[in-house]
PDB file of N, CA, C and O in Angstrom:
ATOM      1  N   UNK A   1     -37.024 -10.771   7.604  1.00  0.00           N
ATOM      2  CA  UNK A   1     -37.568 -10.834   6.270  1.00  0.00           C
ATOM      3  C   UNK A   1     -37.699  -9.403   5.754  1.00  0.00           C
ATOM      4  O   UNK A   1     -38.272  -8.574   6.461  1.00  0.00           O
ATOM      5  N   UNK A   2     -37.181  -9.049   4.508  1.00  0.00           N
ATOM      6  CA  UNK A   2     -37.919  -7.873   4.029  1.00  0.00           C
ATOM      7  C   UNK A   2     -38.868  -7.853   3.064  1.00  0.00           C
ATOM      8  O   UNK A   2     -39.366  -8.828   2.502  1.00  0.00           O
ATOM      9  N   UNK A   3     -39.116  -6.616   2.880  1.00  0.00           N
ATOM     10  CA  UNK A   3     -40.287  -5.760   2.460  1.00  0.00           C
ATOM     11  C   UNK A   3     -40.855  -6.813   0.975  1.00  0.00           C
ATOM     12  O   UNK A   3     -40.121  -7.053   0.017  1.00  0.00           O
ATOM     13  N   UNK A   4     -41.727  -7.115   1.058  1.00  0.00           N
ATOM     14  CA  UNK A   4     -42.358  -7.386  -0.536  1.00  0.00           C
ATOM     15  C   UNK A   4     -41.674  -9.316  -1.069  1.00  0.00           C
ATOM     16  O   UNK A   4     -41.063 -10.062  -0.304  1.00  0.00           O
ATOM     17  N   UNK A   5     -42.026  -9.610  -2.425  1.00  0.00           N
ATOM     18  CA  UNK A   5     -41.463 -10.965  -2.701  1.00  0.00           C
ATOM     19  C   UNK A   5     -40.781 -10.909  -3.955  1.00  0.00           C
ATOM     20  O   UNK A   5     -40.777  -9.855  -4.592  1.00  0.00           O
ATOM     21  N   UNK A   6     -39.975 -12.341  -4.542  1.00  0.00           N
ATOM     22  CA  UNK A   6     -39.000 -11.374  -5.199  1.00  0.00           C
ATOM     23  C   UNK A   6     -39.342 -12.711  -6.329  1.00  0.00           C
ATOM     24  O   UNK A   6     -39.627 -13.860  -5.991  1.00  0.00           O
ATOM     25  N   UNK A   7     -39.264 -12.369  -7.250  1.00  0.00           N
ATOM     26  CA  UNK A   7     -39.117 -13.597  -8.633  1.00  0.00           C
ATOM     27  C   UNK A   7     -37.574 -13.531  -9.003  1.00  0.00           C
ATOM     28  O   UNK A   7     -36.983 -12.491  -9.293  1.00  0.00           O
ATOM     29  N   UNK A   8     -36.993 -14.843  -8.946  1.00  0.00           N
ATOM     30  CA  UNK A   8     -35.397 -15.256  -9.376  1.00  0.00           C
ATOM     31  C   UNK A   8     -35.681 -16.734 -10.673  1.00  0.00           C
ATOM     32  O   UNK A   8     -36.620 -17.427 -11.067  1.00  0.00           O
ATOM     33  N   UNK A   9     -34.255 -16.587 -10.915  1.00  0.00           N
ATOM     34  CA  UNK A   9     -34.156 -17.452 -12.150  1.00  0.00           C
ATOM     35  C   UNK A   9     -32.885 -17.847 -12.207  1.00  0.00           C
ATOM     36  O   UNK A   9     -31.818 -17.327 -11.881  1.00  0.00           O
ATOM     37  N   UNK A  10     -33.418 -19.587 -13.017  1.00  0.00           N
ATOM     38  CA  UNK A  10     -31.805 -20.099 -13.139  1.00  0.00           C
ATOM     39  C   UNK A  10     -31.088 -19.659 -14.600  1.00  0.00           C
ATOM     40  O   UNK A  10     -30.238 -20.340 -15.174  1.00  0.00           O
ATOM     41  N   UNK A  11     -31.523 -18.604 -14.986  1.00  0.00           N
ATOM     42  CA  UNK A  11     -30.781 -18.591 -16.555  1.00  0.00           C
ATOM     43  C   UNK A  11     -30.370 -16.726 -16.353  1.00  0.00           C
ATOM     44  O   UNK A  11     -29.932 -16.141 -17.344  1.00  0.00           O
ATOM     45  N   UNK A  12     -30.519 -16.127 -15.335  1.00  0.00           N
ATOM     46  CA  UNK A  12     -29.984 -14.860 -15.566  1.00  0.00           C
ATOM     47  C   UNK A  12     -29.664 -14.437 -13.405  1.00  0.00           C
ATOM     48  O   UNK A  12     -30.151 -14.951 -12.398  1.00  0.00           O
ATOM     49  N   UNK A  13     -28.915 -13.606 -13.556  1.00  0.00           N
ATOM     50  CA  UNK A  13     -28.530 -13.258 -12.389  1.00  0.00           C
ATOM     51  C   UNK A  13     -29.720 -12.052 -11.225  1.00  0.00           C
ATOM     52  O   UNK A  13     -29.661 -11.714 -10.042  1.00  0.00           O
ATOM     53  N   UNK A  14     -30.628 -11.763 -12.307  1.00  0.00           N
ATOM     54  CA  UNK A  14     -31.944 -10.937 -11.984  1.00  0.00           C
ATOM     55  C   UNK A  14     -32.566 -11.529 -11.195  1.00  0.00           C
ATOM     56  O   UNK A  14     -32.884 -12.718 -11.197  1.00  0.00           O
ATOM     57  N   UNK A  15     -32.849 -10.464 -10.222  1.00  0.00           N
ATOM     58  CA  UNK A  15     -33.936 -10.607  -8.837  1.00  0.00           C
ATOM     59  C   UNK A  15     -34.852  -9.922  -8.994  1.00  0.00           C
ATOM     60  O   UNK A  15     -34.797  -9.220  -7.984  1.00  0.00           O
ATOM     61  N   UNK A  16     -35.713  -9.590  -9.561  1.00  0.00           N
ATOM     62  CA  UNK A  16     -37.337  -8.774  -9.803  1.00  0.00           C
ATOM     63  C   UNK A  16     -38.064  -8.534  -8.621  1.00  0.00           C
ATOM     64  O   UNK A  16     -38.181  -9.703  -8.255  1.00  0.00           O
ATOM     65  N   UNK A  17     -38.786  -7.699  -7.535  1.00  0.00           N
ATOM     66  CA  UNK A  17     -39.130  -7.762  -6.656  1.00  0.00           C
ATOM     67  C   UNK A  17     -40.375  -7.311  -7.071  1.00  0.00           C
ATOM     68  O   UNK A  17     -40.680  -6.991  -8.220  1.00  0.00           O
ATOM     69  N   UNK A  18     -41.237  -7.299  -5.867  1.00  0.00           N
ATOM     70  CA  UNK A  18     -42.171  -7.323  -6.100  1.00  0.00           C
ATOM     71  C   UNK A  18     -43.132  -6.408  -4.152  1.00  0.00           C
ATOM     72  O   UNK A  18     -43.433  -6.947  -3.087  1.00  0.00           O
ATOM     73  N   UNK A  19     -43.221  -5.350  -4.504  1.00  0.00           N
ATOM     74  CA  UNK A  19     -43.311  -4.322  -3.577  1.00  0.00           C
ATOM     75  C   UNK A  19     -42.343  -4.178  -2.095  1.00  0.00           C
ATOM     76  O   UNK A  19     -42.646  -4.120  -0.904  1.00  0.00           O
ATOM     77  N   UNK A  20     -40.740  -4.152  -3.021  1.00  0.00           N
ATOM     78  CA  UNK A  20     -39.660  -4.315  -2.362  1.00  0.00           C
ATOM     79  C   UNK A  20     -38.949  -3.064  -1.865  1.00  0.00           C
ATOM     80  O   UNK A  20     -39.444  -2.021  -2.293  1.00  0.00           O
ATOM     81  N   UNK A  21     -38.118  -2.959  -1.226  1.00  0.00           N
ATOM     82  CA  UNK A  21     -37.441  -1.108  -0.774  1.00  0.00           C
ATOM     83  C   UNK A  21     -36.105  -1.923  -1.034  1.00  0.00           C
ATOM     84  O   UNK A  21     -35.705  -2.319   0.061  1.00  0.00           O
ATOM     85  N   UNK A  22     -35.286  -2.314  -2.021  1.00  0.00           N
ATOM     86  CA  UNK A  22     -33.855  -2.562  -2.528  1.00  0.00           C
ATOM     87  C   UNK A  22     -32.711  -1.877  -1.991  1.00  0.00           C
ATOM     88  O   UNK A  22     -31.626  -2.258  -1.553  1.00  0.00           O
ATOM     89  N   UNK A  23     -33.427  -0.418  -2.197  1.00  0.00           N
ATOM     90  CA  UNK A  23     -32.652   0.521  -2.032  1.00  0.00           C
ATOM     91  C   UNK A  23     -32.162   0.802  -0.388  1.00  0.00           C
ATOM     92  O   UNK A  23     -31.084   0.734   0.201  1.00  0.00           O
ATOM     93  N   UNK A  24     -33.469   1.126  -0.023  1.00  0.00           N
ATOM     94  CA  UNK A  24     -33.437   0.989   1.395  1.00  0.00           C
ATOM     95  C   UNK A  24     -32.945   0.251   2.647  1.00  0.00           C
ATOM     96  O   UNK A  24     -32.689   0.527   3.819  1.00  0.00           O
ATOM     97  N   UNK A  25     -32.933  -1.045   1.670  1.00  0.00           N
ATOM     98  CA  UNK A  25     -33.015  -2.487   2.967  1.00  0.00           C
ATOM     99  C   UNK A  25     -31.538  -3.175   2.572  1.00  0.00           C
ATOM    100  O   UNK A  25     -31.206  -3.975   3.446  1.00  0.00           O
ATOM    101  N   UNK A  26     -30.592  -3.073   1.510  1.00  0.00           N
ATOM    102  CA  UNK A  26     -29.705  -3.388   1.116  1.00  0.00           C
ATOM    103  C   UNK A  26     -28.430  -2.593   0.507  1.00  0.00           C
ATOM    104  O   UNK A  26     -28.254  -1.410   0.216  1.00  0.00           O
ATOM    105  N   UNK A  27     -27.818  -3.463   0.458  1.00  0.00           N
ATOM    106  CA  UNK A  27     -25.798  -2.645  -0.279  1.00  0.00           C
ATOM    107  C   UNK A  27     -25.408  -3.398  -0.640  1.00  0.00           C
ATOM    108  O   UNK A  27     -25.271  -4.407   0.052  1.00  0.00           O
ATOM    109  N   UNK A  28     -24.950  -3.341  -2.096  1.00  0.00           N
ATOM    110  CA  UNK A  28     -23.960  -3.689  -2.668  1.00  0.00           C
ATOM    111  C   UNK A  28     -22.748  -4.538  -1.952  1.00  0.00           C
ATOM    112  O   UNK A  28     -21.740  -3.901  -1.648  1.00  0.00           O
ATOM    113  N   UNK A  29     -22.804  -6.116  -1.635  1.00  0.00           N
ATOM    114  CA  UNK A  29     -21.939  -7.008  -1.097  1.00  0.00           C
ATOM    115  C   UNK A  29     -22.585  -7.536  -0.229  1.00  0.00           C
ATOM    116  O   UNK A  29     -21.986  -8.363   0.458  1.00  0.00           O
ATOM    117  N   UNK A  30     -24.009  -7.268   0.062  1.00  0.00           N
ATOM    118  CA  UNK A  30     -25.059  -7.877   0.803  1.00  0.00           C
ATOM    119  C   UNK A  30     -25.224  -9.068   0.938  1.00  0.00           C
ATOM    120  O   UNK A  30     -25.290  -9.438  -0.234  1.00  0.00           O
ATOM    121  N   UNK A  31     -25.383 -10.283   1.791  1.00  0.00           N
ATOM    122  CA  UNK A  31     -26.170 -11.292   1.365  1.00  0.00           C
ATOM    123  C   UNK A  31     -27.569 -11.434   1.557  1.00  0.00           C
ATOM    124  O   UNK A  31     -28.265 -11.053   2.497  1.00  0.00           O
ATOM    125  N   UNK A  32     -27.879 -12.058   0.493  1.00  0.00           N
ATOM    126  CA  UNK A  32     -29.550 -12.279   0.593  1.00  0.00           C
ATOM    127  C   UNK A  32     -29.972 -13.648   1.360  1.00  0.00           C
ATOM    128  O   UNK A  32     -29.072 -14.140   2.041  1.00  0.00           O
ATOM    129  N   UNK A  33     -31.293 -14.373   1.344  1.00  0.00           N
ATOM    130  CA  UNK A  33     -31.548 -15.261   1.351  1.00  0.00           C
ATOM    131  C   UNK A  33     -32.663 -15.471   0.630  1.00  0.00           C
ATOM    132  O   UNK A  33     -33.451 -14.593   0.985  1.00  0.00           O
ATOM    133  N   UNK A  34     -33.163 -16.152  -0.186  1.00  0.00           N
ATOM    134  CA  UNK A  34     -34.215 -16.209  -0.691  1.00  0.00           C
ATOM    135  C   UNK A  34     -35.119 -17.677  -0.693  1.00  0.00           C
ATOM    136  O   UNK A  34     -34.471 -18.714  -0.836  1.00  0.00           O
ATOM    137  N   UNK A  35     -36.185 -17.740  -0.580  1.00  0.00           N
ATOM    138  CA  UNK A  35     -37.356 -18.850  -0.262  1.00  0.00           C
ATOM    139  C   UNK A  35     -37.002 -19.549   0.690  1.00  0.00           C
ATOM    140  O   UNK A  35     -36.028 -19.334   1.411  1.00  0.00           O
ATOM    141  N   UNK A  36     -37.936 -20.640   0.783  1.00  0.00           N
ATOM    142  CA  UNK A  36     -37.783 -21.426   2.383  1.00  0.00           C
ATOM    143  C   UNK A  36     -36.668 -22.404   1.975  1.00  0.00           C
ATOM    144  O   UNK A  36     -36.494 -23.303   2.798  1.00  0.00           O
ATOM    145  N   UNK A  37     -35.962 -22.431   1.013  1.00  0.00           N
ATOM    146  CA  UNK A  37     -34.759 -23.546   1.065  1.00  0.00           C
ATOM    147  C   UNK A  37     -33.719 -22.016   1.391  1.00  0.00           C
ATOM    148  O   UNK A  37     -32.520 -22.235   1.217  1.00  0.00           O
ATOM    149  N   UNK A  38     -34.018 -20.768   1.766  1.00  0.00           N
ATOM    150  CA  UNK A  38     -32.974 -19.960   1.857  1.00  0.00           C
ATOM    151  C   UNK A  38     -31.464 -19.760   1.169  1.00  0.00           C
ATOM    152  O   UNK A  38     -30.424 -19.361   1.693  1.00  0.00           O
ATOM    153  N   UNK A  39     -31.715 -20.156  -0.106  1.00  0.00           N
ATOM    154  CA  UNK A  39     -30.617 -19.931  -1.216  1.00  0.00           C
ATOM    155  C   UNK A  39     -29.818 -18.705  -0.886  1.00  0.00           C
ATOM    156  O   UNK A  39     -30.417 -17.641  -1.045  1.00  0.00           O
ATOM    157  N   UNK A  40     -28.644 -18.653  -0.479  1.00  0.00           N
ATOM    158  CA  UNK A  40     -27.946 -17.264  -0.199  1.00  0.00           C
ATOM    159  C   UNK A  40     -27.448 -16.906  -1.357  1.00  0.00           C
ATOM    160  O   UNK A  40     -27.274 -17.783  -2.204  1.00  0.00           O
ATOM    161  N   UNK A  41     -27.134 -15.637  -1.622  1.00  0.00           N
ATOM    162  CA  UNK A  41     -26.408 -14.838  -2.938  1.00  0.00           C
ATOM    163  C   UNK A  41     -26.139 -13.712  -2.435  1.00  0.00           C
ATOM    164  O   UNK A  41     -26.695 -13.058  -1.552  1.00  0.00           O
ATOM    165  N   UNK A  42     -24.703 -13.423  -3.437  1.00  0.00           N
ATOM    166  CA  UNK A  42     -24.666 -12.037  -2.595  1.00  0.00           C
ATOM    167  C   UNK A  42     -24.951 -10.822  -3.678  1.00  0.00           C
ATOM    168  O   UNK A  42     -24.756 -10.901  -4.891  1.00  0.00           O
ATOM    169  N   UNK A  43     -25.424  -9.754  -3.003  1.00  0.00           N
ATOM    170  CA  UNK A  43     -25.674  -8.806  -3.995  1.00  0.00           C
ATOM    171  C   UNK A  43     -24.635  -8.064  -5.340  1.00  0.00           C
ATOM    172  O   UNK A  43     -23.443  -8.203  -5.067  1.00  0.00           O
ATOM    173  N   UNK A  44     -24.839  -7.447  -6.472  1.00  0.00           N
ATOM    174  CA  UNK A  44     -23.581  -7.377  -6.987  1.00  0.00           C
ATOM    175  C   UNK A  44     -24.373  -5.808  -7.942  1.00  0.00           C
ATOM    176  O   UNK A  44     -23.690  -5.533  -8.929  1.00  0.00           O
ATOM    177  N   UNK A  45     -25.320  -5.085  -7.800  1.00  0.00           N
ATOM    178  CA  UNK A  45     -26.103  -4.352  -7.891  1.00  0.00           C
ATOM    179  C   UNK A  45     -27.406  -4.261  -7.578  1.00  0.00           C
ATOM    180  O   UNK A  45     -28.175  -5.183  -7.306  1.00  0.00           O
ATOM    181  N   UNK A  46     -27.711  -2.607  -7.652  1.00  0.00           N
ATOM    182  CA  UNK A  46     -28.710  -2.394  -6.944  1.00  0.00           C
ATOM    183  C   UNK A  46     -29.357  -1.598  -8.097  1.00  0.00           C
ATOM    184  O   UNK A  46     -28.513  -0.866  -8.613  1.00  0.00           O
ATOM    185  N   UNK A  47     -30.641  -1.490  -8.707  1.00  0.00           N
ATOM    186  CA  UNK A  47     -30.619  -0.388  -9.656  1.00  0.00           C
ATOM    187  C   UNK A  47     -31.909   0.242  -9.220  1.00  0.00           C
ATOM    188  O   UNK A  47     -32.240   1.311  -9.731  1.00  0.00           O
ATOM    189  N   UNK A  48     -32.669  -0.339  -8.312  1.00  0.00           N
ATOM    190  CA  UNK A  48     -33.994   0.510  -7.845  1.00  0.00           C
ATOM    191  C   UNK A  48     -34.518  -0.305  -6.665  1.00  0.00           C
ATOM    192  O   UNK A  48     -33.794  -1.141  -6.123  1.00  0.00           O
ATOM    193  N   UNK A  49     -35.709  -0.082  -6.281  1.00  0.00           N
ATOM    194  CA  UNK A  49     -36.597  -0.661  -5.562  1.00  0.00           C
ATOM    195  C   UNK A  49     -36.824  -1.886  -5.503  1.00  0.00           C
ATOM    196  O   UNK A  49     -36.837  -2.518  -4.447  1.00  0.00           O
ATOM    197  N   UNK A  50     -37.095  -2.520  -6.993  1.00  0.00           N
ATOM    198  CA  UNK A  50     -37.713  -3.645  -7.554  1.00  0.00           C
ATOM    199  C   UNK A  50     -36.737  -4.338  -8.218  1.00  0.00           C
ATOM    200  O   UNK A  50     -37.173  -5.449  -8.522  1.00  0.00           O
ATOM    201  N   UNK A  51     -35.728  -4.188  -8.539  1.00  0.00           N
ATOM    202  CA  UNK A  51     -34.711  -5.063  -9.543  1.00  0.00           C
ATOM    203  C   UNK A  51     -33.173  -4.436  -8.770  1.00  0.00           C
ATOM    204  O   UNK A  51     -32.737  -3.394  -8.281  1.00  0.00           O
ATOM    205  N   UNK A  52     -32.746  -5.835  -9.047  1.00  0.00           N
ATOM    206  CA  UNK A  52     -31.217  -6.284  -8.258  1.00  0.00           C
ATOM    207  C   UNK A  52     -30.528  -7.360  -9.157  1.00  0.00           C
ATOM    208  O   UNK A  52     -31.108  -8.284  -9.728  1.00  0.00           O
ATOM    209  N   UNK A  53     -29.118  -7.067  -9.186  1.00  0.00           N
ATOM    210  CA  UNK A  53     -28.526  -8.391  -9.534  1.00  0.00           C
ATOM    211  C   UNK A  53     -27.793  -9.181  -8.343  1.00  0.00           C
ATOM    212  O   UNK A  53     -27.577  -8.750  -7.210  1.00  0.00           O
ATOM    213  N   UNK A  54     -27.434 -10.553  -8.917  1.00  0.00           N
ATOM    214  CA  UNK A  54     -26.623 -11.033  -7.651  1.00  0.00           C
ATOM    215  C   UNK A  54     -25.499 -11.828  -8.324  1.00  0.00           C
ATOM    216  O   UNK A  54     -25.756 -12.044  -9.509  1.00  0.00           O
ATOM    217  N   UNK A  55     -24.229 -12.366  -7.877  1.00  0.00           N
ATOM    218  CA  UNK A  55     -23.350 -12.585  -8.228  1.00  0.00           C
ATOM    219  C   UNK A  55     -23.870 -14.442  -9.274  1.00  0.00           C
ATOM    220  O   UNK A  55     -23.243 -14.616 -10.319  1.00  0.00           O
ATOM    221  N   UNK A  56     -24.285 -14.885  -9.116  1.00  0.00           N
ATOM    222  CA  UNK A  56     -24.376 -15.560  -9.989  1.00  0.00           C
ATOM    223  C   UNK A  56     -26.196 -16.314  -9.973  1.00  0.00           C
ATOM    224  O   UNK A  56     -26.856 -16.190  -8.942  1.00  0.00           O
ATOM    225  N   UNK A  57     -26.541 -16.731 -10.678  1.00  0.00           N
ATOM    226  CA  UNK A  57     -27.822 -17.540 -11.246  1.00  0.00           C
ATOM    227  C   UNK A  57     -28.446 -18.720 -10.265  1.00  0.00           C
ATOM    228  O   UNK A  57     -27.782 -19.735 -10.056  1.00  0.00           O
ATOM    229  N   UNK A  58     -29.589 -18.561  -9.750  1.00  0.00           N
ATOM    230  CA  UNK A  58     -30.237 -19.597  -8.573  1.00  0.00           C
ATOM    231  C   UNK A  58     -30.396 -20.651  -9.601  1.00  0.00           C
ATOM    232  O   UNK A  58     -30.655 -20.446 -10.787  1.00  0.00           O
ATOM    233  N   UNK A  59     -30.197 -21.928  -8.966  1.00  0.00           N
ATOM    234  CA  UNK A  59     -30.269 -23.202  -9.246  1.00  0.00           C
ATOM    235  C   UNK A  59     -32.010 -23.457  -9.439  1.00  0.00           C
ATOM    236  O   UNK A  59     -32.421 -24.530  -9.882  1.00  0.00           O
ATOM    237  N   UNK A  60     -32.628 -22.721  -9.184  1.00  0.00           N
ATOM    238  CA  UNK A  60     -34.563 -22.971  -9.662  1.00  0.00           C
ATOM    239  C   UNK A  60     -34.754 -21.740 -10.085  1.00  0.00           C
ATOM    240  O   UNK A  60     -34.070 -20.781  -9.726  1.00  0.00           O
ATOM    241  N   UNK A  61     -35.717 -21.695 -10.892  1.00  0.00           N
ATOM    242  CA  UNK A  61     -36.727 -20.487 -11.366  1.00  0.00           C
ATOM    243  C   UNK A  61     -37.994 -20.517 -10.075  1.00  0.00           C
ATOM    244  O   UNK A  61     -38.518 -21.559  -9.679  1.00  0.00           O
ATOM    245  N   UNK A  62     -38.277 -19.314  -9.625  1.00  0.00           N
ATOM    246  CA  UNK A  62     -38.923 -19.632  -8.451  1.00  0.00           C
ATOM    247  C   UNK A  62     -40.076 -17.478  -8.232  1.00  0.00           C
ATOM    248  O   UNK A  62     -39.823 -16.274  -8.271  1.00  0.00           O
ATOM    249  N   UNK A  63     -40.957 -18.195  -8.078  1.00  0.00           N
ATOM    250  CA  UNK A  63     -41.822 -16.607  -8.548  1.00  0.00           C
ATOM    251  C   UNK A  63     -42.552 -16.592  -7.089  1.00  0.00           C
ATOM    252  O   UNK A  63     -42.933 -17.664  -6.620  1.00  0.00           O
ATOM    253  N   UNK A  64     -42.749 -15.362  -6.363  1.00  0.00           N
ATOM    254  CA  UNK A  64     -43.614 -14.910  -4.864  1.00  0.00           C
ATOM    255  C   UNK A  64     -42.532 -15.491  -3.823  1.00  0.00           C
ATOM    256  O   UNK A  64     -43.237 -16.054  -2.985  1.00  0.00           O
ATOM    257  N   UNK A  65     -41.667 -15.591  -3.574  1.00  0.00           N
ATOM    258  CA  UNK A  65     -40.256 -16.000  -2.800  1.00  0.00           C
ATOM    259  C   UNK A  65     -40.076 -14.778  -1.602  1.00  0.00           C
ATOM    260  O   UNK A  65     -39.951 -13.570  -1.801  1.00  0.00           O
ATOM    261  N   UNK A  66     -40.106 -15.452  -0.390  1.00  0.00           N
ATOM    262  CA  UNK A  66     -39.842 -14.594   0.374  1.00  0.00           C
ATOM    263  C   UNK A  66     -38.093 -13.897  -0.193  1.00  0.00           C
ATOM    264  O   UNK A  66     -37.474 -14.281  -1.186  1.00  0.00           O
ATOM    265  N   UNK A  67     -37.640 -12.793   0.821  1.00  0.00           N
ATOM    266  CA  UNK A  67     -36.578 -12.495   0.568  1.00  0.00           C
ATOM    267  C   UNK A  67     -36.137 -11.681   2.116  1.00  0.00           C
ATOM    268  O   UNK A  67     -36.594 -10.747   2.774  1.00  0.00           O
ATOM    269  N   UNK A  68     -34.773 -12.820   2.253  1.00  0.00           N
ATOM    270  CA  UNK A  68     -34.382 -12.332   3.756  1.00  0.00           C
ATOM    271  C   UNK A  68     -32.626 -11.722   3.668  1.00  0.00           C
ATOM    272  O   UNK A  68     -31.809 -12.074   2.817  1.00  0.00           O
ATOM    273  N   UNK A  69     -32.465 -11.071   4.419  1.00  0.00           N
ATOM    274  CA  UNK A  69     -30.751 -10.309   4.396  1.00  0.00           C
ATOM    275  C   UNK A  69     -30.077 -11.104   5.361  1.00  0.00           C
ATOM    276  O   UNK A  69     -30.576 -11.397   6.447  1.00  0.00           O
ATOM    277  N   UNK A  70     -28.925 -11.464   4.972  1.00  0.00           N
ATOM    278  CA  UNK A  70     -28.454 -12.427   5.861  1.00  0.00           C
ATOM    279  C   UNK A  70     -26.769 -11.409   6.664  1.00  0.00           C
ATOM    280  O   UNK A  70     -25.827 -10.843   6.109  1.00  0.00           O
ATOM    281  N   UNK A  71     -27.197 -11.662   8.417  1.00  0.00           N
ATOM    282  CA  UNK A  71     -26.071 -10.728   8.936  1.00  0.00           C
ATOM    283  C   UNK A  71     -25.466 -11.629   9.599  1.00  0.00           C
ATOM    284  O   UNK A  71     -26.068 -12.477  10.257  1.00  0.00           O
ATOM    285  N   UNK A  72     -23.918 -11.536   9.483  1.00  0.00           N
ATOM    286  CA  UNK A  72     -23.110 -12.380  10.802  1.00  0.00           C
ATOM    287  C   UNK A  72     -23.357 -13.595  10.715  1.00  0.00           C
ATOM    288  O   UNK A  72     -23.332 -14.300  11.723  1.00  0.00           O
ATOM    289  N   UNK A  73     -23.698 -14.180   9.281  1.00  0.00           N
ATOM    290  CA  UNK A  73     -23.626 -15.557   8.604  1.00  0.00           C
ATOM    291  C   UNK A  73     -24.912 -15.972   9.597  1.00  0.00           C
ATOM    292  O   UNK A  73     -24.694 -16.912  10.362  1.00  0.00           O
ATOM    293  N   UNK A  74     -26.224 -15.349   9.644  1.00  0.00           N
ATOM    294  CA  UNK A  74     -27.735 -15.777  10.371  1.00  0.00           C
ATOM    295  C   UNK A  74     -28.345 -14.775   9.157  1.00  0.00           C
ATOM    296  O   UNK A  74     -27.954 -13.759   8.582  1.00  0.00           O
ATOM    297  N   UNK A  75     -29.504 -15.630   9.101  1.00  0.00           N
ATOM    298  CA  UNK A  75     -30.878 -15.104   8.428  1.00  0.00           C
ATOM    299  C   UNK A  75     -31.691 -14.549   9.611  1.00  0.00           C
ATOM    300  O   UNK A  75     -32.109 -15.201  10.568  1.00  0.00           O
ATOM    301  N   UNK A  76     -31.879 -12.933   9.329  1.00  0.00           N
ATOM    302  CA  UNK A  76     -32.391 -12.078  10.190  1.00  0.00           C
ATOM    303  C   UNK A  76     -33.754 -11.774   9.723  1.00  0.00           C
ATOM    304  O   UNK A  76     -33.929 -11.397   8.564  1.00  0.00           O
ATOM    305  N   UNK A  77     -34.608 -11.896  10.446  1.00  0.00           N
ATOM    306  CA  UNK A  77     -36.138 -12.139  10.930  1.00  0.00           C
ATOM    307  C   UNK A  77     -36.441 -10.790  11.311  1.00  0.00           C
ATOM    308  O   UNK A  77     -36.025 -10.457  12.421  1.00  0.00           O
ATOM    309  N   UNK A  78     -37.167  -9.809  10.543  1.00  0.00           N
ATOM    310  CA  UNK A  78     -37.517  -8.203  11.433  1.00  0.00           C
ATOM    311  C   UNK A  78     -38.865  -8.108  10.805  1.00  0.00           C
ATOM    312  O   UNK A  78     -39.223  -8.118   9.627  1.00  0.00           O
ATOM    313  N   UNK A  79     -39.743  -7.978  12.348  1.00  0.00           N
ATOM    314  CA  UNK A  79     -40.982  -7.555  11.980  1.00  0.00           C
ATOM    315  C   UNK A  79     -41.545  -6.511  10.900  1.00  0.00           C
ATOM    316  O   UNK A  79     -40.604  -5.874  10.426  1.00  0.00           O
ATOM    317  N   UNK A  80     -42.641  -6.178  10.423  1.00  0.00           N
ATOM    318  CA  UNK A  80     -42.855  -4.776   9.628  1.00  0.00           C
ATOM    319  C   UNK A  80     -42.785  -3.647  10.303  1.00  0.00           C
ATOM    320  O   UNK A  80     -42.492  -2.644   9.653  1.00  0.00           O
ATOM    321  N   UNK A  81     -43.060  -3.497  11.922  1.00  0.00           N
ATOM    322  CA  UNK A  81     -42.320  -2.305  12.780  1.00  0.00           C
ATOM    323  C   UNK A  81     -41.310  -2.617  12.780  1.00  0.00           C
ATOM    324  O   UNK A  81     -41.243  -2.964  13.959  1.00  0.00           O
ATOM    325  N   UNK A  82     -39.932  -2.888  12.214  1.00  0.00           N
ATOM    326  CA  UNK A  82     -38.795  -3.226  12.213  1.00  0.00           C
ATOM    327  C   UNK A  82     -37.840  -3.616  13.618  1.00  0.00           C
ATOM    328  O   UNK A  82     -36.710  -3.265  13.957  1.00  0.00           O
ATOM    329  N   UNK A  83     -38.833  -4.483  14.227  1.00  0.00           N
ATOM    330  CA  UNK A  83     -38.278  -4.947  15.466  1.00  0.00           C
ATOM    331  C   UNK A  83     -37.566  -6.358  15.027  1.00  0.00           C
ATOM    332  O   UNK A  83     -38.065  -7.223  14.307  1.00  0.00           O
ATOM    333  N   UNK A  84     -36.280  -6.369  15.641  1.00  0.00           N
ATOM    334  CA  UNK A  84     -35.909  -7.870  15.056  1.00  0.00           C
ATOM    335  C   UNK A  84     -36.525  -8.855  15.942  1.00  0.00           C
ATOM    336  O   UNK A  84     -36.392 -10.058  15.716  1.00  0.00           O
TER     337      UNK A  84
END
């Protein structure tokens, strides 16, 4: 899981975070996962900390959403000491 929670929407491609490290924890072609139905998307910009786009629009509007990086087609689980 990373850092912070993220607000998504079904009418724009915007990921809003919410005490997130974007920059840090992700790249451009990334996949995400987001909330407990784990909606994958893949990243398609990065413009700060807190705001991301992704290649196309989540099927719910959905606000305080965990947000996980998905490696080697698995949703990866890393503690806040960044132990996986």
């Amino acid at each position: 899981m990373l850092s912070g929670n993220v607000a998504v929407s079904n009418t724009t491609t915007n990921v809003t975070g919410t005490s997130t490290r974007f920059i840090e924890d992700l790249r451009i072609g990334d996949t995400i996962a987001v909330g407990t139905a784990r909606t994958e998307k893949v990243v398609s910009t990065i413009v700060n900390n807190t705001f991301l786009t992704v290649e196309s629009a989540f099927s719910t509007s959905n606000t305080g959403q965990d947000i996980f990086k998905v490696l080697n087609n698995e949703v990866q689980y890393t503690t806040p000491d960044a132990v996986s």
